[in-house]
ZAKELUM-720794 format. One record per residue: x, y, z of N, C-alpha, C in turn. Coordinates in steps of 0.001 Angstrom, whole numbers, plus 500000, padded with zeros to 6 digits. Layout:
<recs>
XYZXYZXYZ...
</recs>
This chain:
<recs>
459516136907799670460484136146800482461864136286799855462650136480800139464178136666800123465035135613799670465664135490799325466835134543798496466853133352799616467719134202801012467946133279801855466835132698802763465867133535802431464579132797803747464259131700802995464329131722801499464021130402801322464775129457801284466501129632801118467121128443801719466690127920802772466767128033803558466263127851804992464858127471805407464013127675804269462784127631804733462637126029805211463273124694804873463228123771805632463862123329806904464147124521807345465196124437808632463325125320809618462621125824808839461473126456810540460542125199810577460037125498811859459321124247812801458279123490811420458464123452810160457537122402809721457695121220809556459281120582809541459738119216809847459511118701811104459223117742810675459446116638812115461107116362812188461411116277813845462776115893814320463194115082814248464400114587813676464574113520813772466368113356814313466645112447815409467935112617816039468812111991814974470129112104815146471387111411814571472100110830815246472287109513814976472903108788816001473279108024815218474949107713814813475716107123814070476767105949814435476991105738815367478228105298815603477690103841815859476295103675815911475473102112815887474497102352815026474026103651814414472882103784813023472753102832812269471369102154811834471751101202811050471939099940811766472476099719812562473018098303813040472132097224813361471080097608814651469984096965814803468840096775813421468748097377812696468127097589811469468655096131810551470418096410810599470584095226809362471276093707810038471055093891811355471150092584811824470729091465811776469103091522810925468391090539810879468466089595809395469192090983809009469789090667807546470929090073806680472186090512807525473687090137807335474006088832808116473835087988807689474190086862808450475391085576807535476012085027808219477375084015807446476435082875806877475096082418807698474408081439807417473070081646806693472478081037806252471256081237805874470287081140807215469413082415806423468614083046807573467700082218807963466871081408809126466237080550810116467288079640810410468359078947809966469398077826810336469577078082811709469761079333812256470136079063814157468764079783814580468718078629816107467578078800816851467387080409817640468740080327817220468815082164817607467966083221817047468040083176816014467267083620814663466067084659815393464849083858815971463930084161816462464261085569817260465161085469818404465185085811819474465538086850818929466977087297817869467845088349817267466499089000816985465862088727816234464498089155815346463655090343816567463201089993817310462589090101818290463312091545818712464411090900819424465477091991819956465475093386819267465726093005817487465999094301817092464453095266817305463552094720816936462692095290817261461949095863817917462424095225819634462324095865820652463287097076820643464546097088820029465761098256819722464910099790819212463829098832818434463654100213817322462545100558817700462124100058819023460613100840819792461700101511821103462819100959821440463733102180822215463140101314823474462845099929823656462622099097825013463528098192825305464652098604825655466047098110825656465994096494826892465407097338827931465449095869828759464646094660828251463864094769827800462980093500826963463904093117825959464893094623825224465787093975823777466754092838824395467274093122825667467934092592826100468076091054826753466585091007826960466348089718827590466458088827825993465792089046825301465415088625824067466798087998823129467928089620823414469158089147823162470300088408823569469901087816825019470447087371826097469666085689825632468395085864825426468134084210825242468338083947823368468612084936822982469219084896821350470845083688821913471969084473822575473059083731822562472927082537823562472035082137824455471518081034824947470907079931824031470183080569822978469838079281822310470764078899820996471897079779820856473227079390820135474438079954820472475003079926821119476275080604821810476985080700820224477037079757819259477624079948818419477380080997817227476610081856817439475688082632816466476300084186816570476382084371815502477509085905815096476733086888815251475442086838814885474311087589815239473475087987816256473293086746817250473138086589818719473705087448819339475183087708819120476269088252820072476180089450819363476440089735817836476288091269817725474861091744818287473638091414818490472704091971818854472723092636819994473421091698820877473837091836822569474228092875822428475643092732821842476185093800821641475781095649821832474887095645820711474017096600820065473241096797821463472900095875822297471529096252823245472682097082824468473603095965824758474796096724825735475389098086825597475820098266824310475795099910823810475166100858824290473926100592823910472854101796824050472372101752825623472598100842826286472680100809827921473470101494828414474671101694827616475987102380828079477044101772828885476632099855828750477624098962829547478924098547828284480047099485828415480385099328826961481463097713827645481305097477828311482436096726828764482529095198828221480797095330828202480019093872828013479833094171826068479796095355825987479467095200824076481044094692823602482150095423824376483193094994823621483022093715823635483160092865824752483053091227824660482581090765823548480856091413823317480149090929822656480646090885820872480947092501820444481329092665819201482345092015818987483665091860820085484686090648819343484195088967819431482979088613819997482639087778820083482088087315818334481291088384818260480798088202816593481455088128815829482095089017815331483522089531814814484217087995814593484630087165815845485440085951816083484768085115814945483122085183814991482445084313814424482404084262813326482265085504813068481951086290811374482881087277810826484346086561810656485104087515810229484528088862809320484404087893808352483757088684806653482363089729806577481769089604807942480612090494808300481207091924807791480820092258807316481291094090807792480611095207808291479075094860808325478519095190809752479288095437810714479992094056810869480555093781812455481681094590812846482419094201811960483733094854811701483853096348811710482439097055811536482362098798811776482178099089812747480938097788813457480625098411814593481647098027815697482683097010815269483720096666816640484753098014816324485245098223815325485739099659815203485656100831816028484339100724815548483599102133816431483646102261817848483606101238818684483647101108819808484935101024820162486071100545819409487300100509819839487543101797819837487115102319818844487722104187818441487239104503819975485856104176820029485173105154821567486281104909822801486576103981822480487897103051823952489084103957823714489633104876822744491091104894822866491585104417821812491357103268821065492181102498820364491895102651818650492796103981818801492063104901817267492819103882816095494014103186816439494654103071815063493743101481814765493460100274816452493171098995815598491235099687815357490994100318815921489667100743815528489280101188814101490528101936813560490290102070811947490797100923811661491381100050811650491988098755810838490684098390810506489553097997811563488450097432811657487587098252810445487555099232810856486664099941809966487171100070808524488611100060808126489091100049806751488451098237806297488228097523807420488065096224806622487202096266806176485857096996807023484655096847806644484448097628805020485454098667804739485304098994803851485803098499802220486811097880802579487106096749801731486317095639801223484636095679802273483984094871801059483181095532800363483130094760798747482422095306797762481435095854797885480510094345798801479399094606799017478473094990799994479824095746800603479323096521802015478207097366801569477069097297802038475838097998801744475614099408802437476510100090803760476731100698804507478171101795804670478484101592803138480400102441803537480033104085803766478850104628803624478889106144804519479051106158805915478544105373806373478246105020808007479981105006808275480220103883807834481745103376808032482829104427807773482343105647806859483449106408806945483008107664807699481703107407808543481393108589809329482230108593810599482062106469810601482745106061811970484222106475811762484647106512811043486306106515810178486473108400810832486128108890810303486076110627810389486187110786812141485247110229812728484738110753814115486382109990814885486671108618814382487847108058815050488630109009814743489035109750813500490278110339813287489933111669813816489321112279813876488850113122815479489159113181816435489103112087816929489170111704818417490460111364818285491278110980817535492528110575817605493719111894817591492764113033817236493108114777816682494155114486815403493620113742814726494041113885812585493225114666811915493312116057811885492178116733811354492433117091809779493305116199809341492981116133808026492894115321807270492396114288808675491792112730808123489983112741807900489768113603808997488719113923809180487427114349808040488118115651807558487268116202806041487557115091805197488854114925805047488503113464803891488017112303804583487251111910805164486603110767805461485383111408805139484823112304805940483547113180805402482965113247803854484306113772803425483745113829801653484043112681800660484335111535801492484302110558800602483049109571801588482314110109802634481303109500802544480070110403801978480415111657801782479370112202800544479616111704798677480841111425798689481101110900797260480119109014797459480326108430798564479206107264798684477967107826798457477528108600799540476206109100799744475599110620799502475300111171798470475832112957798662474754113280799878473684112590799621472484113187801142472660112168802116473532112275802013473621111667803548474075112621804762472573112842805545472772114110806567474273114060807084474516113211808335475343113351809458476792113972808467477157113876807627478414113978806711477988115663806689476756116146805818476835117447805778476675118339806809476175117768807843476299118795809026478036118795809780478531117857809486480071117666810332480826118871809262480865118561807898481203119611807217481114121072806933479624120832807440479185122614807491479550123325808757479996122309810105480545123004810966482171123186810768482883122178810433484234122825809781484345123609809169483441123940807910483466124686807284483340126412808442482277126450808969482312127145809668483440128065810732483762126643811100484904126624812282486038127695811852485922127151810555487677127953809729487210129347809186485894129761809326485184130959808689484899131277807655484607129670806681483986129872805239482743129391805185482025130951806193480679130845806258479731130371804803480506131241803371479191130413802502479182128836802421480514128232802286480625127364802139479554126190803233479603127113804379479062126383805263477108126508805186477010127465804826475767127460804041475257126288803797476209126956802422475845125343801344475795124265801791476471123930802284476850122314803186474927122320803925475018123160804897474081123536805882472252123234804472472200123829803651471581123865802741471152122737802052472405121742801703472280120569801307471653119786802479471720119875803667471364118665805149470176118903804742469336120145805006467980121179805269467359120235804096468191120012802767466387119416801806466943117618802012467424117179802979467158115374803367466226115253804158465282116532805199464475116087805321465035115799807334466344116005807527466977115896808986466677117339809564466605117322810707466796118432811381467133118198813149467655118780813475468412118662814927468516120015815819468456119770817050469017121387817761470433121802817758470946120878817336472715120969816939472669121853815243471879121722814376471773122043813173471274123107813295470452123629814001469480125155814000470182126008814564470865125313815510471985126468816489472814126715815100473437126059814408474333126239813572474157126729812580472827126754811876471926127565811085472296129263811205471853129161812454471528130672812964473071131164813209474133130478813978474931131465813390475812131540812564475581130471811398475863131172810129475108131769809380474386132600809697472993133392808988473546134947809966474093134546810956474211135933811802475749136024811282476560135456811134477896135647810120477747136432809074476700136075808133476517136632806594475999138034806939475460138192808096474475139599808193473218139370808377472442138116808145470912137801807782470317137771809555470665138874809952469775138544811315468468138198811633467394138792810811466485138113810745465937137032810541466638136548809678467138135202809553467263133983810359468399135070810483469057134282812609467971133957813241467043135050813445466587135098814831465214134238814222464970133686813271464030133240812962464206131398813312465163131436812926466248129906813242466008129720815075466587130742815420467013130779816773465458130207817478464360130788816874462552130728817412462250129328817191462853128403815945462354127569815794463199126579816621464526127025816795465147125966818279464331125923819350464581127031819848463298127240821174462189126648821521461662126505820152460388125803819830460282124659820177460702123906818845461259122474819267462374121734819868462905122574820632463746122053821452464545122829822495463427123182823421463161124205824676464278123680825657464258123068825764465337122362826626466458121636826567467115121508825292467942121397824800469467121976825161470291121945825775472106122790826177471977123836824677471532123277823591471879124167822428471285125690822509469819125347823319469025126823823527469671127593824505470702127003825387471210127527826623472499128586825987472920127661824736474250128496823695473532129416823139472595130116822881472062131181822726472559132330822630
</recs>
């Protein structure tokens, strides 16, 4: 086997898939956790509980009812409303999450959960500069348990805002937080790419491959930086295992 087949060798069909989804990653996960009050004090409690868990079986209308009688049995609850929040998102009613996240937010200044995820959604709205305010707050706490996330959200706003040299540095200072932290090395290995410092992008590409992530966005990108270097076989070995696991994918259509 060859130098490079074995970089790569965790990029063919023996991983399981797993998607990336950042801009709420995490959220439903530490909701049950980050709270201003001690945890059972609101009757909400229950319902939040419930909710996220319906989140993380992907049964949104049940999350929803659940999160809907979460802010019914405390309108006053920071958690209630970020949950909503979180369920409205992933519905794609962003109209009702904004409500919701400045609703929490109102409640729970000092959250910084909250404060990333109202960010993030502001960034998604247009509103790149108070959307990073939000997200610089969240990063200002110590004990933010989450500042890769927050500077993934940070990177993707200054993106969307077209600061592209806010961008790599948000990236590599959420690998200086996290060095395996996928979503950071794949954004990098496609810049890297983009500008045509295919090894570099390798490497980057190399580092994602042993966390154990893999995506049809990552294999497409695999393959043609493997068909850059010359490694066509390579390529086309990448290219088999897209196909594979992910036949239907727009990425197999970029082919």
């Amino acid at each position: 086997m060859q130098p490079t087949t074995r970089r790569w060798s965790a990029f063919v069909p023996t991983l399981s898939a797993l998607a990336l989804a950042l801009s709420l990653a995490g959220c439903a996960g530490s909701a049950e956790k980050r709270s201003d009050v001690p945890e059972g004090e609101s009757p909400a409690d229950l319902y939040v509980d419930l909710a996220t868990e319906y989140i993380q079986r992907g049964q949104l209308d049940t999350a929803l009812g659940r999160a809907q009688q979460a802010v019914a049995a405390d309108r006053k609850s920071a958690r209630a409303h970020y949950i909503l929040a979180i369920v409205y998102e992933r519905l794609g009613d962003r109209k009702q999450a904004q409500r919701e996240f400045a609703e929490a937010v109102e409640r729970a200044p000092k959250n910084p959960d909250y404060r990333n995820a109202w960010g993030a959604v502001l960034c998604a709205e247009g509103q790149y500069d108070a959307g990073l305010r939000e997200i610089q707050t969240a990063l200002a706490d110590p004990l933010y348990q989450g500042p890769e996330v927050a500077l993934m959200n940070a990177a993707d706003c200054s993106r969307r805002a077209g600061r592209r040299g806010d961008v790599e540095r948000y990236l590599r200072q959420a690998l200086e937080r996290n060095p395996n932290f996928a979503p950071a090395l794949l954004e990098l290995s496609k810049l890297a790419y983009q500008r045509g410092d295919y090894q570099s992008a390798r490497s980057l590409m190399t580092r994602y491959s042993r966390t154990g992530e893999v995506s049809a966005e990552a294999l497409l990108l695999a393959a043609r930086i493997e068909r850059q270097l010359g490694n066509a076989t390579l390529a086309r070995t990448l290219e088999q295992a897209l196909r594979k696991r992910y036949p239907h994918s727009p990425e197999v259509i970029e082919l």
